[in-house]
C-alpha positions in Angstrom: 5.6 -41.5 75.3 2.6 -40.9 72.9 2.4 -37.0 74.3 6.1 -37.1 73.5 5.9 -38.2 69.8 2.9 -36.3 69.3 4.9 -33.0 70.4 7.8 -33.6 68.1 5.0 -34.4 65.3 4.0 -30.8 65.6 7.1 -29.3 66.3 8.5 -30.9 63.1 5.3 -29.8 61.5 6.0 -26.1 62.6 9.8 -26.2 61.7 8.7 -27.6 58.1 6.0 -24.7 58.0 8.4 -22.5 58.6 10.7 -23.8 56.2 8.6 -23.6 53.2 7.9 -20.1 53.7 10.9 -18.8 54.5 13.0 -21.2 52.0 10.9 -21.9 49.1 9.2 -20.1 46.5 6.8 -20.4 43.4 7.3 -18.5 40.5 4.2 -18.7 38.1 4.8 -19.1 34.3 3.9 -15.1 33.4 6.4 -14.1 36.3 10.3 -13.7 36.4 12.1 -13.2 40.0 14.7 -12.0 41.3 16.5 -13.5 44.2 17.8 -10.6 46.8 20.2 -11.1 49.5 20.6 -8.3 51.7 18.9 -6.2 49.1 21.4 -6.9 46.7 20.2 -9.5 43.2 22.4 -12.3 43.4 20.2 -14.6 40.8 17.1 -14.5 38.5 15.1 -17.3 37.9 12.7 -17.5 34.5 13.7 -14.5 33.0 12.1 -13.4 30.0 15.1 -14.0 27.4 15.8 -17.7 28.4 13.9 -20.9 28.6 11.1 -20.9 31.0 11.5 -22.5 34.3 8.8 -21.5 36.4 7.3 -23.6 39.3 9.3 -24.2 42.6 12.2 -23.2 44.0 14.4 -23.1 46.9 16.4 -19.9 48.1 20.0 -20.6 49.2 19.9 -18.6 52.7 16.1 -18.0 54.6 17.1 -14.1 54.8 16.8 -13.8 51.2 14.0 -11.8 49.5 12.4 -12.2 45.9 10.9 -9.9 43.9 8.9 -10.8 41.2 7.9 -8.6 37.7 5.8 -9.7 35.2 7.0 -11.6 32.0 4.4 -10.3 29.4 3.9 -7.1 28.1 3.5 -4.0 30.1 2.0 -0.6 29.1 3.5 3.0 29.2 0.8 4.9 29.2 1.1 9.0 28.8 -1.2 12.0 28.8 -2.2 13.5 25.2 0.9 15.4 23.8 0.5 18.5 21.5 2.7 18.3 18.5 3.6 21.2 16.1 4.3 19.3 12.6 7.0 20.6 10.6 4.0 22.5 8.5 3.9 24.6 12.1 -0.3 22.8 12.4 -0.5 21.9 16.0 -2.2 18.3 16.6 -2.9 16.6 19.8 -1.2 12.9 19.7 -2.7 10.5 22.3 0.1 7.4 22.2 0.9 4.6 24.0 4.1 1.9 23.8 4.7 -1.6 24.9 7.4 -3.3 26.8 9.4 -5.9 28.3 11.6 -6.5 31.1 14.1 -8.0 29.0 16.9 -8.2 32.1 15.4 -8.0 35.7 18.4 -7.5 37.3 19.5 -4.4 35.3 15.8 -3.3 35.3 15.7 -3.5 39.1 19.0 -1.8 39.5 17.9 1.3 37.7 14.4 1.7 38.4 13.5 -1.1 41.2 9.8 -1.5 39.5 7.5 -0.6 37.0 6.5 2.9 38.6 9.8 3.8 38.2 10.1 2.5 34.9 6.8 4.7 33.9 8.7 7.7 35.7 11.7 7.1 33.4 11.0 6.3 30.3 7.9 9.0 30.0 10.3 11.7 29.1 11.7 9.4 26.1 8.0 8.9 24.7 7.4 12.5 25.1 10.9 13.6 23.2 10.5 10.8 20.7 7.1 11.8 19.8 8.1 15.8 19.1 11.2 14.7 17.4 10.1 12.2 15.0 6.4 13.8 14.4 7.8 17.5 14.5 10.3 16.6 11.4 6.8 15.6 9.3 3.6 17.4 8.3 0.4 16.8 9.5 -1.4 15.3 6.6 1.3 12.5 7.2 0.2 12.7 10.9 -3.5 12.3 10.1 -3.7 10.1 7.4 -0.3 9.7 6.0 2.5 7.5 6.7 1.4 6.5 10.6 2.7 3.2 10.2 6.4 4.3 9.8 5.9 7.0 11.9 5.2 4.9 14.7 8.4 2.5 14.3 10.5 5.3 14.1 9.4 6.2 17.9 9.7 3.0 19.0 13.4 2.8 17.9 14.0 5.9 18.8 12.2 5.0 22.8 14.7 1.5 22.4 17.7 3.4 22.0 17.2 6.0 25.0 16.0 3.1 26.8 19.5 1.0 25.9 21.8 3.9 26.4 20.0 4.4 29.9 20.6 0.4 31.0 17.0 0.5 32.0 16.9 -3.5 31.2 13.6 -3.0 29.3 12.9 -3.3 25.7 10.4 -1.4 23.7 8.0 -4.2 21.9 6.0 -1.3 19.9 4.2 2.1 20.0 0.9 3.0 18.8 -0.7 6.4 18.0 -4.1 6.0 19.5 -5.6 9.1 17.7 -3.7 12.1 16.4 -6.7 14.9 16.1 -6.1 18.8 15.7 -7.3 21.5 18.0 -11.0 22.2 17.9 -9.7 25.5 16.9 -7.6 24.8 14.0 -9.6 21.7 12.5 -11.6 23.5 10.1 -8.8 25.7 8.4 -6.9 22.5 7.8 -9.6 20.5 6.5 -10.4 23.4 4.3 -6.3 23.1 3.5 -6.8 19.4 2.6 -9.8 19.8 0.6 -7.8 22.2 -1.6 -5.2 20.6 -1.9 -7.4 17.5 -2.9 -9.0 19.5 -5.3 -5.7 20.8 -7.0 -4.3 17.1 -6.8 -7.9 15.9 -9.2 -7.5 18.9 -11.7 -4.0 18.1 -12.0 -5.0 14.6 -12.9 -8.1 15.6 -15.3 -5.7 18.0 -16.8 -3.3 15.0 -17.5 -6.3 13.1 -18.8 -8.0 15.0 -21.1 -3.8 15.6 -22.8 -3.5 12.0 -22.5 -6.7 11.9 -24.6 -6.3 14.4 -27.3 -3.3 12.4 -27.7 -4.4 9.3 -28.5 -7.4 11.1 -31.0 -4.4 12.6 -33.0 -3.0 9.4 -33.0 -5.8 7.7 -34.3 -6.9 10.0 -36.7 -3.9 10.0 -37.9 -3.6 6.1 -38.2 -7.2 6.2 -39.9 -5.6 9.0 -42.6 -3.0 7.2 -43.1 -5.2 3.7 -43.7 -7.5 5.5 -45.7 -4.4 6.2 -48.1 -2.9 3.2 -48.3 -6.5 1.5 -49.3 -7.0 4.4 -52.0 -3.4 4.0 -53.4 -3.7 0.0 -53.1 -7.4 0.4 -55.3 -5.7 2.9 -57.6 -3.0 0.0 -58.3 -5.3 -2.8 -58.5 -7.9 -0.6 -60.1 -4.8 0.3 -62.7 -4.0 -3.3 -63.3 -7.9 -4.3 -63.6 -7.8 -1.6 -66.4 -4.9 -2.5 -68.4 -5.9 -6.2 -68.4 -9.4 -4.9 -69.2 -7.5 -3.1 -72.4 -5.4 -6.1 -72.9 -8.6 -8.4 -73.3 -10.1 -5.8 -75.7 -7.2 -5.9 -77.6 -6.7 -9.7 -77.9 -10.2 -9.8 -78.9 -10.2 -6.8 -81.5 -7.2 -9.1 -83.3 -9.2 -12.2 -83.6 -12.7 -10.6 -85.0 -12.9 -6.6 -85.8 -16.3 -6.7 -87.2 -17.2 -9.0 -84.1 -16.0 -6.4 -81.6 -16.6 -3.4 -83.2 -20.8 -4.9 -83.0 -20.2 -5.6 -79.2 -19.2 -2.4 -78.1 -22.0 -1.3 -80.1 -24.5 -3.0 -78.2 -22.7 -1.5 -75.1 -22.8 1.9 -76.0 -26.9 1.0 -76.6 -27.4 -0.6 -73.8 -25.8 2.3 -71.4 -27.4 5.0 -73.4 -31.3 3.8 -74.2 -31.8 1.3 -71.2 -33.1 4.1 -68.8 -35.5 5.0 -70.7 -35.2 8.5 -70.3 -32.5 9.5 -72.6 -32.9 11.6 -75.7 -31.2 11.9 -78.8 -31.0 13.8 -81.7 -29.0 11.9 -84.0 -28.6 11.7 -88.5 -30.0 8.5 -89.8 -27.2 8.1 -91.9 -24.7 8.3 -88.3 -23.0 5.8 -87.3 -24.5 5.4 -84.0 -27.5 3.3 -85.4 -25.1 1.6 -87.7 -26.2 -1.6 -86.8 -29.6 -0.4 -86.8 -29.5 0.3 -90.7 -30.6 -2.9 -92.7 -29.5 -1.3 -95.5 -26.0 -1.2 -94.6 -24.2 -4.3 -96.1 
């Protein structure tokens, strides 16, 4: 009886063995699968563009397959491509994009895996790059506007990619290096430098006009200040003088003999007080008037 239990024990054991691997599955949390029957998909479990739901999982029939793909980012990688620029300069481009296997059962239907996703959507890099970096020059290339360049191929990858029903989606491309031929890097470089050199002339040019412009206009301010202080001292210099006069005259009224003796003593004091001043003068002129003590 014991040899009896102990042989259904292991033939359960082999029957649940078997079980497992022919009915269950894991599927890790990087990983979507696909669920073939008879080599046709008939379900997809964690795909990439719905909630997770990895761990295990039970097929419906034991003669089902699954085929996993990865749920992260995959490369498509290509050989160096060289590009004329719409200036006719040749460069080589070394690029590289990014994807996703946004619907696994489209994806396996039109290119089963990711070899076959590299074989198809190679072309589509290639073309995108001459395209979109033919229509531009190659300073934008080098040094220009690499950024935009680069989203421009990548939507331009996408839409092939869409119109194809490859079940992919195009995350991003990057231009690893985009050099020119040994043969024709110096000539450009020369080419740049000029035009670099024509660009800085242009702009000293601009700055020395800019400059003698704003010397005129400050000279001209300066000229213009300069005349309104001269005509402002002429006015108050004027009305200094006439109050001056008017003074003189108030004082003349009140005492003749006084202000007749003061402007006297003025006139003395501006002609003798040097020193060095000489004059021939009468006795009898009035000059010395004030000097004579005969004069009553």
């Amino acid at each position: 009886m014991g040899r009896l239990v102990s042989i259904l024990f292991i033939l359960v054991a082999v029957l649940g063995v078997v079980f497992a691997s022919t009915m269950l599955f894991t599927v890790d949390q990087r990983e979507q699968a696909l669920v073939l029957r008879f080599g046709e998909p008939v379900g997809v479990v964690n795909p990439w563009n719905e909630q997770e739901d990895p761990g295990l999982h039970m097929k419906t029939f034991p003669w089902e397959d699954v085929v996993k793909f990865d749920r992260r980012n995959l490369m498509l990688d290509i050989p160096p491509q060289e590009i004329t620029a719409s200036d006719q300069e040749r460069l080589i481009v070394d690029a590289f994009a990014r994807y996703r296997i946004s619907d696994p059962l489209q994806f396996f239907k039109a290119v089963r895996d990711v070899r076959g996703a590299t074989t198809r959507m190679a072309p589509f890099m290639e073309g995108s790059l001459r395209r979109v970096l033919g229509g531009v020059k190659s300073n934008d290339i080098v040094s220009g506007h690499r950024a935009e360049l680069m989203i421009a191929i990548r939507d331009a990858v996408n839409a092939q990619a869409r119109e194809s029903n490859l079940g992919v989606e195009i995350m991003d491309v990057k231009i690893r290096r985009a050099d020119l031929p040994e043969q024709n890097a110096e000539k450009v470089y020369s080419r740049m430098q000029s035009e670099r050199q024509q660009a800085a002339s242009q702009i000293r040019a601009e700055g020395e006009e800019r400059a003698r412009t704003i010397r005129a206009e400050a000279a001209r301010t300066v000229r213009v200040t300069i005349a309104k202080a001269r005509e402002k001292s002429s006015i108050l210099r004027g009305a200094g003088d006439a109050k001056r006069n008017d003074i003189y005259a108030s004082a003349y009224s009140k005492d003749p003999e006084f202000f007749a003796f003061y402007r006297s003593m003025e006139a003395y004091e501006k002609a003798l007080v040097d020193g060095k001043t000489s004059m021939v003068l009468s006795p009898d002129s009035d000059f010395f008037g004030y000097f004579d003590t005969q004069k009553k």
